[in-house]
C-alpha positions as CSV (number, residue, x, y, z in Angstrom):
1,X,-26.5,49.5,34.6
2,X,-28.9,46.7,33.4
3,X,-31.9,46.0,34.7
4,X,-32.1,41.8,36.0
5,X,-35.4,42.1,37.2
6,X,-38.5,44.3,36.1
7,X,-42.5,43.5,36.6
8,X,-44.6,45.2,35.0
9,X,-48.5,45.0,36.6
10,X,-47.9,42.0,38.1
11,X,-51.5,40.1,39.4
12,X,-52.5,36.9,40.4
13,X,-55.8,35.4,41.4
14,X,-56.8,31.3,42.7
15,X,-59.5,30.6,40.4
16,X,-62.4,33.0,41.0
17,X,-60.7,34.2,44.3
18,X,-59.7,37.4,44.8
19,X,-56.6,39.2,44.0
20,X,-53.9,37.4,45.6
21,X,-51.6,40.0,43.9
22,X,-52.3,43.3,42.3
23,X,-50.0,45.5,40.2
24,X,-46.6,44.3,41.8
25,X,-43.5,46.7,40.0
26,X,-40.0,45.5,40.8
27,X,-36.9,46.3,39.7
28,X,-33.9,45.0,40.5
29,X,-30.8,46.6,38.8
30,X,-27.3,45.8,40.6
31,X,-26.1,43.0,42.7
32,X,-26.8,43.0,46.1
33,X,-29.8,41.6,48.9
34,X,-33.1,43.2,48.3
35,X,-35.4,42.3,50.9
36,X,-39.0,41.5,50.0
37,X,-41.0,41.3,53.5
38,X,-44.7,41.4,54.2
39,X,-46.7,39.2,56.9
40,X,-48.0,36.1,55.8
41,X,-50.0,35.3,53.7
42,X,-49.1,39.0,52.1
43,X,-48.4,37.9,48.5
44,X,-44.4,36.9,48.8
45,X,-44.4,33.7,47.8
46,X,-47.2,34.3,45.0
47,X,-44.7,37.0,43.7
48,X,-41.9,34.8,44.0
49,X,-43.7,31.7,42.5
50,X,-44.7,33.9,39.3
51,X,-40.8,35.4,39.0
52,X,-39.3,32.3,39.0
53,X,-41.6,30.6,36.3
54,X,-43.5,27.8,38.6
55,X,-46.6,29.9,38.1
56,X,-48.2,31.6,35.3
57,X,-49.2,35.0,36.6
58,X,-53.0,36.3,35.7
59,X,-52.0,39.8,34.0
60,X,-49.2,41.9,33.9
61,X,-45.4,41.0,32.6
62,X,-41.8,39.8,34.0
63,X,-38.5,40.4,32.3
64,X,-35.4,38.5,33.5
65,X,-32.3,40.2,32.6
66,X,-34.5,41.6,29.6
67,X,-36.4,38.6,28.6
68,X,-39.8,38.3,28.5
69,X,-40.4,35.4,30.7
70,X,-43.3,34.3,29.5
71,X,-42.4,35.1,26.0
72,X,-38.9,32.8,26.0
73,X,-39.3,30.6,29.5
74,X,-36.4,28.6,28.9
75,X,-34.3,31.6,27.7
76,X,-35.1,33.4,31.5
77,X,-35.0,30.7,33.3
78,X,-31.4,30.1,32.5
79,X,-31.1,33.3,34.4
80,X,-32.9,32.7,37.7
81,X,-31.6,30.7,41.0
82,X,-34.9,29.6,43.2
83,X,-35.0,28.5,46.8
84,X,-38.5,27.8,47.8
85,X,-39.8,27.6,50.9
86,X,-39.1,24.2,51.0
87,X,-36.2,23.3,49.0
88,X,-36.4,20.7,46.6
89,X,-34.5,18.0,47.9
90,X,-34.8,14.0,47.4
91,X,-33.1,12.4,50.5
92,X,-32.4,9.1,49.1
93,X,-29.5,10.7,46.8
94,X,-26.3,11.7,47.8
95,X,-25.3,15.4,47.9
96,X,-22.7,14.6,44.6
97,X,-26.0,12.7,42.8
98,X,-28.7,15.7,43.6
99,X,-26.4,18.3,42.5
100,X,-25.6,16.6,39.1
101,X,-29.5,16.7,38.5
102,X,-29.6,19.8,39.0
103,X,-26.6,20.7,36.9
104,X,-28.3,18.6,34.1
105,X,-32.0,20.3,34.7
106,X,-30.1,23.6,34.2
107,X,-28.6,22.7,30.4
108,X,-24.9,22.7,32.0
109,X,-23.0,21.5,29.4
110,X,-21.9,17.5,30.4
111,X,-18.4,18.8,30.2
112,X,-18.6,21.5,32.8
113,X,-20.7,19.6,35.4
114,X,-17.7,18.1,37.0
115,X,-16.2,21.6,37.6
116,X,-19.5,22.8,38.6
117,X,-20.3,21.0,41.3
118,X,-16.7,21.0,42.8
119,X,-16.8,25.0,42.4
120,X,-20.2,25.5,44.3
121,X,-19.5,22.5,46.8
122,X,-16.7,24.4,48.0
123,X,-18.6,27.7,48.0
124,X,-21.2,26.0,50.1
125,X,-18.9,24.3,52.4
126,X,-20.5,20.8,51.5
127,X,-17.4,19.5,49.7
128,X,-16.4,17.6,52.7
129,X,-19.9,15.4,52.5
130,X,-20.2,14.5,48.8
131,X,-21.0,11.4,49.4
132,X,-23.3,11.7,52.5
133,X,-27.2,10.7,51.6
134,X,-29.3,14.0,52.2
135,X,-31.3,12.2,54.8
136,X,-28.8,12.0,57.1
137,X,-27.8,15.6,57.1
138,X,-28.5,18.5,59.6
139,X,-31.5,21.3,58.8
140,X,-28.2,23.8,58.4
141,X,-26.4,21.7,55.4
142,X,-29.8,20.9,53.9
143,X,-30.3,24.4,53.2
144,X,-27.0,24.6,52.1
145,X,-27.4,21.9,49.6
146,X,-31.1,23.9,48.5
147,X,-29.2,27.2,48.2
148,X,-26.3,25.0,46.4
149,X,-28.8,24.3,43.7
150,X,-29.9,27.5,43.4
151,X,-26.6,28.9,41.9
152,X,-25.1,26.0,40.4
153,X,-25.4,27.4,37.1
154,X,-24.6,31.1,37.9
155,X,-27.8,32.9,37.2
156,X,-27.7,36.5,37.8
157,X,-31.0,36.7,39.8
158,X,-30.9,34.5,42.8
159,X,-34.0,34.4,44.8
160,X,-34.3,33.1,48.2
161,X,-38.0,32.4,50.0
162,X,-38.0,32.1,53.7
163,X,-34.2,30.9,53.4
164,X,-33.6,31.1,57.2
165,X,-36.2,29.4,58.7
166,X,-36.3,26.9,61.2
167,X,-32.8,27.0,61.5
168,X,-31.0,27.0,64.9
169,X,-28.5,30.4,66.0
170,X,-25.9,28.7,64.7
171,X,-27.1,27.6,61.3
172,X,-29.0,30.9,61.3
173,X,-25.3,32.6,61.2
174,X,-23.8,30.7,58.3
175,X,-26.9,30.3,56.2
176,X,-27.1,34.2,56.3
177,X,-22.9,34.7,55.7
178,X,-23.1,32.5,52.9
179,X,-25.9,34.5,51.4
180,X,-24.1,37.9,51.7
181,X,-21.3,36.5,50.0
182,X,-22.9,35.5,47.1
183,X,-24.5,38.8,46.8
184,X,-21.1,39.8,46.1
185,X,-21.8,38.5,42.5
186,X,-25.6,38.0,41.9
187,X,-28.9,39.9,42.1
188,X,-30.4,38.2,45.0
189,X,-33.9,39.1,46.3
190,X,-35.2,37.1,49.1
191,X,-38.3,37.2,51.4
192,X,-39.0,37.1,55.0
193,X,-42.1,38.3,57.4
194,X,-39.1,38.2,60.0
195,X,-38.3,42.0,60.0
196,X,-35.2,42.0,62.1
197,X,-34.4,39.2,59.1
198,X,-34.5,41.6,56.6
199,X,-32.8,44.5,58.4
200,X,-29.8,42.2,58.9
201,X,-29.5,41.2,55.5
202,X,-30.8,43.9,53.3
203,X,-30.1,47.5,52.2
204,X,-33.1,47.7,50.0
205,X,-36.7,46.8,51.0
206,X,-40.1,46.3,49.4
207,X,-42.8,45.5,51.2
208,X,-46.2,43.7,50.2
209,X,-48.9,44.1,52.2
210,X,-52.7,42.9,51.1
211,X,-51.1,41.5,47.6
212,X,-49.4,45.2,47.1
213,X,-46.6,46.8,47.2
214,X,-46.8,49.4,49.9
215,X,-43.2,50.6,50.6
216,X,-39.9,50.3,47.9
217,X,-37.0,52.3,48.9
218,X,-33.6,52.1,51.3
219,X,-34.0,50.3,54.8
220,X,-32.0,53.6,55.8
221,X,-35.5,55.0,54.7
222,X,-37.9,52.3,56.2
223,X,-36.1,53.1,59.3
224,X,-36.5,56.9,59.2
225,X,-40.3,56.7,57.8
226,X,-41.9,56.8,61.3
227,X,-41.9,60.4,63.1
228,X,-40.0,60.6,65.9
229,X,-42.7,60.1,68.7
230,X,-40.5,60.5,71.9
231,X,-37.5,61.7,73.5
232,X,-34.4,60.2,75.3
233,X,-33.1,62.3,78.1
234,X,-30.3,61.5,80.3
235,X,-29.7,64.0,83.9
236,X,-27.5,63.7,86.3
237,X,-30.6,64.8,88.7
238,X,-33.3,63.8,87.3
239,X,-36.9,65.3,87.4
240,X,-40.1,63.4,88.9
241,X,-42.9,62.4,86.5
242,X,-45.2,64.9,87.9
243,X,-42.8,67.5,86.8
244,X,-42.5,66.5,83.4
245,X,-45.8,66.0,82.8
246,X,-46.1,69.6,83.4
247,X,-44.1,70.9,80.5
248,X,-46.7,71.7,77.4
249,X,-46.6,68.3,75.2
250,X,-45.5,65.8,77.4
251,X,-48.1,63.0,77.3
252,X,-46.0,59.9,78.9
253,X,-43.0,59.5,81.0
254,X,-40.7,55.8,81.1
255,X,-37.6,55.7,83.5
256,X,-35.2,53.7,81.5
257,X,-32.8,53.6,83.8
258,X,-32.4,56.1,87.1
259,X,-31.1,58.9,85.0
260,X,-31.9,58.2,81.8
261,X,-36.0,59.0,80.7
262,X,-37.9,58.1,77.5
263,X,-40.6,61.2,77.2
264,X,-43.7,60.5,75.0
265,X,-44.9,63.5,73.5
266,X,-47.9,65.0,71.3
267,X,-46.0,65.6,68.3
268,X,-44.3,68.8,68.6
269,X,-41.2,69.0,67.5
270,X,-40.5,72.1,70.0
271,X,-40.2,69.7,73.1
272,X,-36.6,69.3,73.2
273,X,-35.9,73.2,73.8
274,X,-38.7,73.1,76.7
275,X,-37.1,70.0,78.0
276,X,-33.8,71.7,78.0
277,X,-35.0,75.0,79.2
278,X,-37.1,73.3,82.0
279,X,-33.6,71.3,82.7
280,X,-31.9,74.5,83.6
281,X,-34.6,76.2,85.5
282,X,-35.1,73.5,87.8
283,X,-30.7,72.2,87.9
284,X,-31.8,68.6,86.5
285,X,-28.4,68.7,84.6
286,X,-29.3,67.9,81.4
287,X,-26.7,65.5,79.5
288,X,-27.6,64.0,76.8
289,X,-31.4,64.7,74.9
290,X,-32.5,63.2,71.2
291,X,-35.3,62.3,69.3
292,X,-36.2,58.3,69.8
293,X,-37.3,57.3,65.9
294,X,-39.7,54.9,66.0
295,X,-39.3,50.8,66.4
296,X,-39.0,49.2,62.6
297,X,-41.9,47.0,63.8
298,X,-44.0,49.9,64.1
299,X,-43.6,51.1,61.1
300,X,-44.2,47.5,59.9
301,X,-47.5,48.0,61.8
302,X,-48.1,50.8,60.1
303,X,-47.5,49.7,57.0
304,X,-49.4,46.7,57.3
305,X,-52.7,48.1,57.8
306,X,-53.5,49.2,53.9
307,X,-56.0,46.5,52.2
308,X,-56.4,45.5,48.9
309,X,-59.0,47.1,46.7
C-alpha cells in the first residue's frame, strides 16, 4: 500500500519565535478519516498550512503521494484537497462561476471542467443552486461549496481544517455524512480541538500538543490509554457509603442512580473481587460490576500537559 502522506522532521518557527512545530512525522497510507486534534493554538493549522503548500516549513520534509513537495510543488499539489479554516470563497460569484476557478486553478483540462463540476455538484448536493450568488447562501452550503473545491480535481489527500465549525445540528449532520463518504475514496486527514469531533469521525488519531506530536495510534487505543480509575456496580440492595468506604481501596463513592454506584478507587486492580466478596457477605446482591475506563477528555487532559522543549 502506498504511502499519500509522509513528514519527515517537520518544524516551523514565526521569525525568531519559538518553535511553533517540532519534528511532526505523519503518515498517512490508505483511505479513510485520520483525525488530527490538539487544543488551540497546538500547531494544527501550522501543520496543515505546511502540508498543503501555503507555507514553507523551517526544516524537515513532506512527500505527497511520493513527491517531494518542496522539491516539485506543482507536481504535489495536484495531489492535495485543502479546506482551511476559512474556506476560500468570493461571494459575489455564483456557485457554477467559483467552481470553474477552481477547476481552472487546479490545471483541469478545459474539456473536463464541464463534467467536473456537474460530477462534484451532485456529490455535494449544490447542483440544485448553480446559479445562486454565494452571498446569499446558508453557513451549511457554504461549506459545502469550500469542501466542493477541495475535491474538484480528485486529489488523493483531502485535508479538512476545522470543517465543522460554526455550523448548526443540522448542518453539523450533513457536513460530517458528506465527509465520511468521500473518505470512501480519498486520504482525508482533518483537524479539530472538538474531541467528541474527532471520535465521531475518525478511527485513527494524532494528537499535537505544544507543536508535537504526543499520541499517533487507533481511537480504539486513545480510548483505552487511561487506566481504568473506578468501578460501576449495580445491587439490587445496595450498600451505604460508609460501608464501602470501608473495603481496602475505596477512596470515593457516587450514587448514579439508587442501585447503580460509581466506586473511585486507589488503583488496585483487586477491588472488584473485594467488592464482590463484600457483596455476598453483607446480601447487597451484586448484579452487574466493571471497570469504568476513563473519559476521552481526560485522557485529552492528560495528554495535553507535555510542553515543547
Amino acid at each position: 500500500m502506498s504511502i499519500i502522506l509522509k513528514t519527515e522532521g517537520l518544524s516551523h518557527r514565526y521569525s525568531n519565535s519559538s518553535w511553533a512545530i517540532r519534528d511532526i512525522n505523519l503518515e498517512i497510507e490508505h483511505r479513510g478519516i485520520v483525525g488530527l486534534l490538539g487544543t488551540n493554538g497546538a500547531g494544527k493549522s501550522t501543520t496543515m498550512n505546511i502540508i498543503c503548500g501555503a507555507l514553507n516549513q523551517t526544516e524537515g520534509k513532506v512527500f505527497i503521494n511520493g513527491i517531494d513537495l518542496r522539491k516539485n510543488p506543482e507536481s504535489a499539489k495536484k495531489e492535495i484537497g485543502f479546506l482551511p479554516q476559512n474556506p476560500p470563497l468570493y461571494p459575489d460569484l455564483t456557485i457554477d462561476e467559483y467552481l470553474t476557478y477552481t477547476a481552472e486553478l487546479r490545471l483541469i483540462e478545459e474539456s473536463k471542467i464541464k463534467e467536473a463540476l456537474e460530477e462534484v455538484k451532485e456529490r455535494c448536493s449544490i447542483a440544485h443552486l448553480s446559479t445562486r450568488l454565494i452571498s446569499n447562501l446558508s453557513g451549511g452550503y457554504r461549506q459545502r461549496v469550500g469542501i466542493a473545491q477541495a475535491i474538484i480535481h480528485k486529489p488523493k489527500l483531502v485535508v479538512f481544517d476545522e470543517p465543522t465549525n460554526g455550523l448548526d445540528p443540522n448542518q453539523l449532520i450533513e457536513v460530517r455524512k458528506l465527509i465520511k463518504e468521500i473518505a470512501l475514496d480519498h486520504a482525508v486527514l482533518l483537524s479539530s480541538h472538538i474531541l467528541s469531533e474527532i471520535q465521531l469521525l475518525c478511527k485513527e488519531i494524532i494528537m499535537i500538543e505544544g507543536g508535537r506530536v504526543v499520541f499517533s495510534d487507533t481511537m480504539d487505543a486513545f480510548n483505552n490509554y487511561m487506566q481504568p480509575h473506578s468501578v460501576l456496580m449495580r445491587t439490587e440492595n445496595p450498600p451505604t457509603e460508609v460501608e464501602l468506604l470501608k473495603i481496602p481501596g475505596v477512596a470515593k463513592v457516587e450514587f448514579l442512580t439508587e442501585r447503580q454506584l460509581r466506586i473511585y478507587f486507589d488503583g488496585d486492580q483487586g477491588i472488584t473481587e473485594r467488592l464482590a466478596a463484600a457483596s455476598t457477605q453483607h446480601g447487597w446482591r451484586l448484579r452487574e460490576i466493571s471497570f469504568d475506563k476513563g473519559l476521552l477528555d481526560d485522557t485529552f487532559r492528560q495528554l495535553s500537559t507535555q510542553p515543547i522543549q
